[in-house]
FIVEX-221928 format. One record per residue (C-alpha): x negated, y negated, z negated. Coordinates in steps of 0.05 Angstrom, whole numbers, plus 5000, padded with zeros to 4 digits. Example, Ala and Ser with C-alpha at 12.3 -4.5 7.8 and 13.67 -1.06 7.14 Angstrom:
2
475450904844/472750214857/
end
This chain:
319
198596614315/204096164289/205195504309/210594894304/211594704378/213295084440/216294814511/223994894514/226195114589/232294834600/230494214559/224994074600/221993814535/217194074471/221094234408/219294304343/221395024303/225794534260/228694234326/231094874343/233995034275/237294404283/239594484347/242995204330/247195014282/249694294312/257094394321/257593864375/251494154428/251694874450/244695214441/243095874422/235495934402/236696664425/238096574492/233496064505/225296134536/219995794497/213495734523/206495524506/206294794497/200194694521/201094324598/194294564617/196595344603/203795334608/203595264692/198495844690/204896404688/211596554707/217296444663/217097084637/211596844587/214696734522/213196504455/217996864398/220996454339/221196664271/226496394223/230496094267/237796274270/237496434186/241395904148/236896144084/230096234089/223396314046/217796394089/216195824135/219895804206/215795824266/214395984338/209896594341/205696954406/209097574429/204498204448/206398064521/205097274518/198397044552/194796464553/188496164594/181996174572/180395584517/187895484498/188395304431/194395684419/190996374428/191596774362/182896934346/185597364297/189997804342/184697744407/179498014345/183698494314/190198654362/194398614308/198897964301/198197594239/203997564193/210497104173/208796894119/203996324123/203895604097/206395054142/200894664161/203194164213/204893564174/209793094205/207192364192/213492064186/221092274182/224391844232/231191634207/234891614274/235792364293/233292644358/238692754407/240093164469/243893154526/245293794577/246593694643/252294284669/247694674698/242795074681/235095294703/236595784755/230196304746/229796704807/228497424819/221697404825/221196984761/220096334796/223095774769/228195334814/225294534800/231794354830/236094554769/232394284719/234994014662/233893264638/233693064565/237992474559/238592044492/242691484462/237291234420/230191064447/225491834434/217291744414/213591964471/211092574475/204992644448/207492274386/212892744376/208493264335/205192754293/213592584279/220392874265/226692724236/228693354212/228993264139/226894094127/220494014162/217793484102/220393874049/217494554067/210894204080/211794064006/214394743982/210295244024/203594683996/205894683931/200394973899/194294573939/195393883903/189293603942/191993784007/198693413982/194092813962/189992694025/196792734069/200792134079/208492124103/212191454130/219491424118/222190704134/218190224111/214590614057/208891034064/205291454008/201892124000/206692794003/205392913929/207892153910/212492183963/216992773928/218792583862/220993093811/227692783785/225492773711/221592123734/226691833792/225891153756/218891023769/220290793841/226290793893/225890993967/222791723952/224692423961/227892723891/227493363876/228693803825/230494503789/238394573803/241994833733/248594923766/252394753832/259994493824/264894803868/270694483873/274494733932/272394193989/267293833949/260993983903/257193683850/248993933838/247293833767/239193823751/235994283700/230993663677/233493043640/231792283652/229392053590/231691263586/232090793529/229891323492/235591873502/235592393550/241192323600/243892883652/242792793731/247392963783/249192833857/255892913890/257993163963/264492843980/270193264022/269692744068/262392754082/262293544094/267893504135/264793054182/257793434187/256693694247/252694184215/258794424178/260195134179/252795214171/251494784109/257595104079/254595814088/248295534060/251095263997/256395753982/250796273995/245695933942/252195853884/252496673900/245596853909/243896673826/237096583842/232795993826/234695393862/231694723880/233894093918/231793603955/234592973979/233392264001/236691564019/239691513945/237491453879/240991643819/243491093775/246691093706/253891123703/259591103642/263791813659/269991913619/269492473563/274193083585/276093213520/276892513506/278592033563/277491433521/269791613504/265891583558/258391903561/252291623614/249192003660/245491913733/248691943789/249991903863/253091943911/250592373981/251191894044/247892414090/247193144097/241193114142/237292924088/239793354040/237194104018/239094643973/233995273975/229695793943/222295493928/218796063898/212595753891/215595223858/216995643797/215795393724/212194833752/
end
């Protein structure tokens, strides 16, 4: 059985698959996904076993990845009777089911202030007989006020989680209909939520997406140029958005967004992005073969990385 939350150890706290990803490849906190014990987030079943009951992740620790992240049962993981994270299908069959599934916990809202944690130096001390010392545990400690618990599946503000709700439900246009997402102060179904970037005039505030044609390196900055024009005043102009030396540099996701993008401009395969907080507008570019003409286009500039995404959509393909 696959599933999107699981109980962090030395958190103390219930994370999200996309928390985790998050959390592994943010430069300024020390976490290793690997090294950590996630268990069933249930409270009722959780307390039933020792620490050495542990879900598996799937997904990760990849910078790239096609089929949907999430935390899995292992064959040694156990849970009481009636928990509603025991896999039917691998109690029925003993076989566990596969990776490759749809996500199918839709966040209701992307919260714009990221979720932060705080470590205190030590760490859970598990004892030899598996027993957990309480007096070690860790505290999660924020700067900015965190929705309770039991909201915090229902919410997330890691922009992947969204956008592979999207992707990986590409092809079930009801599903996309019936679900709404809140980002701000606008709320809308996922399927008028992400607007293809042919049509990014029709309303601001959304998540644009689109085919990528090509991706701009140029050294310590790029430039993503979309495949589909934006027809206005009846001519078609080119879109484009721009990621500023001085915006990577300051990611503290850095060395893994670089990987990430320098992988995708290598890979040649079918690209799409997604992003959110600007919107395109028409701009007057000098002509490189002659400054004194200028041509329009749409553009913008990135203000934030979290809400940014390159990546593979296969399911996205010709539509």
């Amino acid at each position: 059985m696959k599933f999107d939350l699981a109980y962090c150890l030395s958190l103390d706290d219930k994370l999200s698959i996309y928390d985790v990803r998050d959390l592994n490849f943010d430069e300024t906190m020390a976490f290793d996904s690997a090294k950590e014990h996630f268990q069933c987030p249930n409270d009722a079943c959780r307390p039933a076993f020792d620490v050495a009951n542990e879900l598996g992740t799937f997904n990760a620790k990849n910078v790239n990845y096609v089929r949907t992240p999430h935390f899995k049962n292992l064959p040694s993981t156990r849970h009481v009777e009636g928990c509603p994270y025991v896999s039917l299908k691998t109690q029925a069959s003993g076989v566990e089911e596969t990776d490759d599934s749809r996500e199918e916990h839709f966040p209701s809202e992307l919260l714009l202030t990221r979720r932060e944690y705080g470590r205190k130096p030590s760490s859970p001390k598990i004892m030899a007989d598996g027993v957990r010392d309480e007096s070690l545990t860790l505290s999660v400690t924020s700067n900015v006020e965190q929705p309770s618990r039991e909201l915090a599946p229902d919410k997330t503000s890691v922009f992947a989680h969204p956008v592979e709700c999207f992707v990986s439900n590409f092809d079930d246009k009801d599903l996309l209909k019936r679900v709404p997402l809140k980002i701000g102060e606008h709320t809308a179904p996922y399927g008028a939520f992400f607007k293809k970037i042919e049509y990014l005039q029709d309303n601001k505030g959304l998540i644009y997406w689109g085919k990528v044609k090509e991706i701009k390196d140029y050294t310590q900055s790029f430039r993503i140029d979309f495949e589909k024009k934006v027809w206005f005043e009846k001519k078609p102009y080119s879109v484009n958005v721009y990621l500023s030396k001085k915006l990577i540099d300051s990611y503290r996701k850095r060395k893994a967004f670089l990987e990430e993008i320098k992988h995708a401009i290598e890979s040649g395969r079918e690209l799409y992005c997604f992003f959110y907080g600007v919107t395109p507008e028409l701009k007057q570019v000098p002509s490189k073969k002659n400054p004194e003409q200028t041509f329009g286009v749409f553009s913008a500039n990135i203000e934030n990385l979290d809400h940014f995404i390159v990546r593979e959509a296969p399911g996205l393909d010709g539509k």
